[in-house]
C-alpha positions in Angstrom: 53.9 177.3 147.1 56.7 175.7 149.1 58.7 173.2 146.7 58.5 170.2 149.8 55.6 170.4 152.2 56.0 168.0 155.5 52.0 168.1 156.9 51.2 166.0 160.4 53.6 163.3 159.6 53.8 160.2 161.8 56.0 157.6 161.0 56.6 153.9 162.7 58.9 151.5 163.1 56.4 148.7 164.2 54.6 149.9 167.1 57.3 152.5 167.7 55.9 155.7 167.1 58.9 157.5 165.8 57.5 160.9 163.9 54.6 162.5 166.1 53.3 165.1 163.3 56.0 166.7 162.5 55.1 169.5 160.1 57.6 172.3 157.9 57.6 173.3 154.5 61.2 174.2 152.2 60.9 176.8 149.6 62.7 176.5 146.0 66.5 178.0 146.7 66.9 177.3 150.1 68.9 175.0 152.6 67.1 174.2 155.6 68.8 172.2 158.6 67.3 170.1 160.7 69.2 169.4 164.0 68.8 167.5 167.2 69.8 164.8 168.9 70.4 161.2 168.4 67.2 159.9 168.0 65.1 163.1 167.3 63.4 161.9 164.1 66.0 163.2 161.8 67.1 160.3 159.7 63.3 159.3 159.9 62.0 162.1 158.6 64.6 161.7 155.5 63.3 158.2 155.2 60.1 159.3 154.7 60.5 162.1 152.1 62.5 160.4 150.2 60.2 157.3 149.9 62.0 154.4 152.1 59.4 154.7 154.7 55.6 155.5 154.5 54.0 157.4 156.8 50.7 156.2 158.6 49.4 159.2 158.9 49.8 163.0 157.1 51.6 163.9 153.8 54.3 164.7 152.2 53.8 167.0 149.1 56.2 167.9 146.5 56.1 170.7 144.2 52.4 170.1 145.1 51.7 166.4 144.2 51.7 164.2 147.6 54.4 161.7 147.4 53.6 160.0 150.5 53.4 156.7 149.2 55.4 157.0 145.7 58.1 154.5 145.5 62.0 155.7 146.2 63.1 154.9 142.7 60.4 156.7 141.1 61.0 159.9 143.7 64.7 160.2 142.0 62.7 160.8 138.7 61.2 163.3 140.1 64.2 165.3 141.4 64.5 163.9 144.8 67.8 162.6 146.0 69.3 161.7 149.3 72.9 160.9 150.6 72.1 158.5 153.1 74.3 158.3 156.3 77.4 156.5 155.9 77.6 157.6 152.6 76.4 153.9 151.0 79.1 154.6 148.2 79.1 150.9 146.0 82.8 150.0 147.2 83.6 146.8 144.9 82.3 149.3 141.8 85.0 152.4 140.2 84.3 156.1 141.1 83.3 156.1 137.4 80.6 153.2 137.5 79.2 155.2 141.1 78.5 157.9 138.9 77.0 156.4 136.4 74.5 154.1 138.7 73.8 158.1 139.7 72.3 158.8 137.1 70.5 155.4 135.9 67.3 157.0 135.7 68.2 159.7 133.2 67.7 159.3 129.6 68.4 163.0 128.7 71.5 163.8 126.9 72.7 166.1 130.0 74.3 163.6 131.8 78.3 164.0 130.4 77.7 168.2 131.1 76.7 166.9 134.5 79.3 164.5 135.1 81.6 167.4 134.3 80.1 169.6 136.3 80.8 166.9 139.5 84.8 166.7 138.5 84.9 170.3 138.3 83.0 170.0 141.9 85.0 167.4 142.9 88.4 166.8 141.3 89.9 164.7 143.3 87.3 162.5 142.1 88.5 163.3 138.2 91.7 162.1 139.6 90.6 158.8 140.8 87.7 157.6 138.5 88.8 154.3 137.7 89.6 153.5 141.2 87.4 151.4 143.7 85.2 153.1 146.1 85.8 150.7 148.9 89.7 151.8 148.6 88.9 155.2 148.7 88.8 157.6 152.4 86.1 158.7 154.3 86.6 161.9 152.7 86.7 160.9 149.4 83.7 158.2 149.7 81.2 161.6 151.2 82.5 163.4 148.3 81.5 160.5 145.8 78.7 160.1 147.6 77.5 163.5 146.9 78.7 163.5 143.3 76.6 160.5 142.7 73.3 162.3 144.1 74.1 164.9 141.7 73.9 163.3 138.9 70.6 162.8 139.0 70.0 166.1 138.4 68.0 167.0 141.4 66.1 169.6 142.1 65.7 168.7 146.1 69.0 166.8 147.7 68.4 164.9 150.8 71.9 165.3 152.8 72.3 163.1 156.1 75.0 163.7 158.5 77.6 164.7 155.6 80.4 165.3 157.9 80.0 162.4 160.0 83.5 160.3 160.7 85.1 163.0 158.8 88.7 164.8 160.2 88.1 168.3 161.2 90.2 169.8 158.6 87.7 168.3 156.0 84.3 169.2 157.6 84.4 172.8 156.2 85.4 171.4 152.4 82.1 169.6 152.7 80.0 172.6 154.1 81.4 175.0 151.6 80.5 172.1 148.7 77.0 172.6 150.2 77.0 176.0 149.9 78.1 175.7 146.2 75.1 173.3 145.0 72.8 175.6 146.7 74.2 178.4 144.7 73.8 176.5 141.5 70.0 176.4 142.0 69.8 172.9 143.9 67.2 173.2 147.2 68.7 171.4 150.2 67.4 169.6 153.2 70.4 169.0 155.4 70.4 166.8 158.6 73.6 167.6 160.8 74.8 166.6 164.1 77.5 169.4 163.8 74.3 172.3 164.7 77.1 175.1 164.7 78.3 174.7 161.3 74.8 173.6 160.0 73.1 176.7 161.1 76.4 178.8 159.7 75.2 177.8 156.3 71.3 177.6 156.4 68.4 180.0 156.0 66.3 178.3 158.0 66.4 175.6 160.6 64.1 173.2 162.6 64.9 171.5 165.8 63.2 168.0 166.4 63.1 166.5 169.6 61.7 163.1 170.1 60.0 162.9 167.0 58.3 166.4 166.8 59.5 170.0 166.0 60.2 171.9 169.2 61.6 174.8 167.5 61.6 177.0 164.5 63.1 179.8 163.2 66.2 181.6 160.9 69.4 179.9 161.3 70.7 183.4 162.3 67.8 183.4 165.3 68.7 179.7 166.1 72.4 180.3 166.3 71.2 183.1 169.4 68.7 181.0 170.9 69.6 180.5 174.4 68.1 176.8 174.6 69.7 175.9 171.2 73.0 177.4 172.2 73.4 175.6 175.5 72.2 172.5 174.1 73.5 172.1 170.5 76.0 174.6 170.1 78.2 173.7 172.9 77.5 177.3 174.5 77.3 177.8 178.4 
């Protein structure tokens, strides 16, 4: 059994008919990309996993138990967490007190083993814990963002646009941090404008156009589909 199932979703805003059934499932382990363009349904379909939107119509289904309408809050409970676009850091609050508001559902006595295990992720945040987020770079804020997912102990992260607005030269320190949650056992759900580097990292992907899947397959197959290459991938 998949750990997310995505069944004949449609989403709205009002009477705009944003998801038309989109459907895919993500096993326990993996990250799975979903690209497109602007507009394709990706942020949407996000939204509704993660509980900020309901769908009218199909489910969503997490480690078997349909969330479709289950509150966002109570969804982080449940080991889903997302890093919205824009990163939504809490500027006037310290790195430290982002953290913390990360894990304000927990009542386990994990959460100072976790809080290491971000610095040790992320030192630059160890560095800077008492200072403000709002004073902080675009680089820094996408890094706290991600920290602060994390310490809810997830077992399914949500990631939306992670290197959007970043400089070049820090795009691949945020790609390789994906690749280092996955490999401590966190499933990942990653929505990407930069295609080329998404697929690079995933093991499978799904390309949405206006609001349904158009394509499916390995990132490896995706990366040498003609359609996807020409494009997404910037490939004549």
């Amino acid at each position: 059994m998949a750990l997310l199932e995505v069944n004949d979703i449609h989403t709205y805003y009002g009477n705009i008919h944003a998801l038309k059934g989109i459907s895919f499932e993500v096993d326990s382990g993996e990250i799975i990309a979903l690209i497109g363009a602007n507009g394709a349904g990706k942020t949407t379909t996000l939204r509704t996993i993660s509980g900020l939107m309901e769908p009218r119509d199909g489910a969503v289904r997490y480690d078997g138990e349909d969330i479709s309408s289950t509150r966002a809050d109570l969804l982080v409970s449940k080991g889903i967490s997302m890093v919205p676009e824009g990163r939504g850091v809490f500027a006037k609050l310290t790195v430290e007190e982002n953290l913390d508001m990360g894990a304000y559902t927990r009542r386990d006595k994990g959460i100072k083993d976790d809080l290491d295990r971000v610095f040790e992720l992320f030192p630059r945040l160890e560095e800077r814990k008492k200072q403000f987020a709002g004073t902080m770079s675009g680089g820094e804020q996408q890094m706290l963002a991600i920290a602060r997912a994390l310490m809810s102990s997830p077992r399914l992260l949500l990631l939306d646009e992670p290197s959007m607005g970043l400089a070049p030269v820090l795009v691949d320190g945020v790609f390789d941090t994906v690749q280092r949650i996955k490999n401590e056992g966190v499933t990942i759900l990653l929505v990407e404008q930069n295609a080329h580097m998404a697929l690079q990292i995933a093991d499978r992907g799904y390309v949405l156009q206006s609001g349904e899947v158009a394509l499916s397959d390995t990132a490896a197959n995706l990366q040498q589909n003609e359609t996807v290459q020409k494009t997404y991938l910037g490939i004549d």
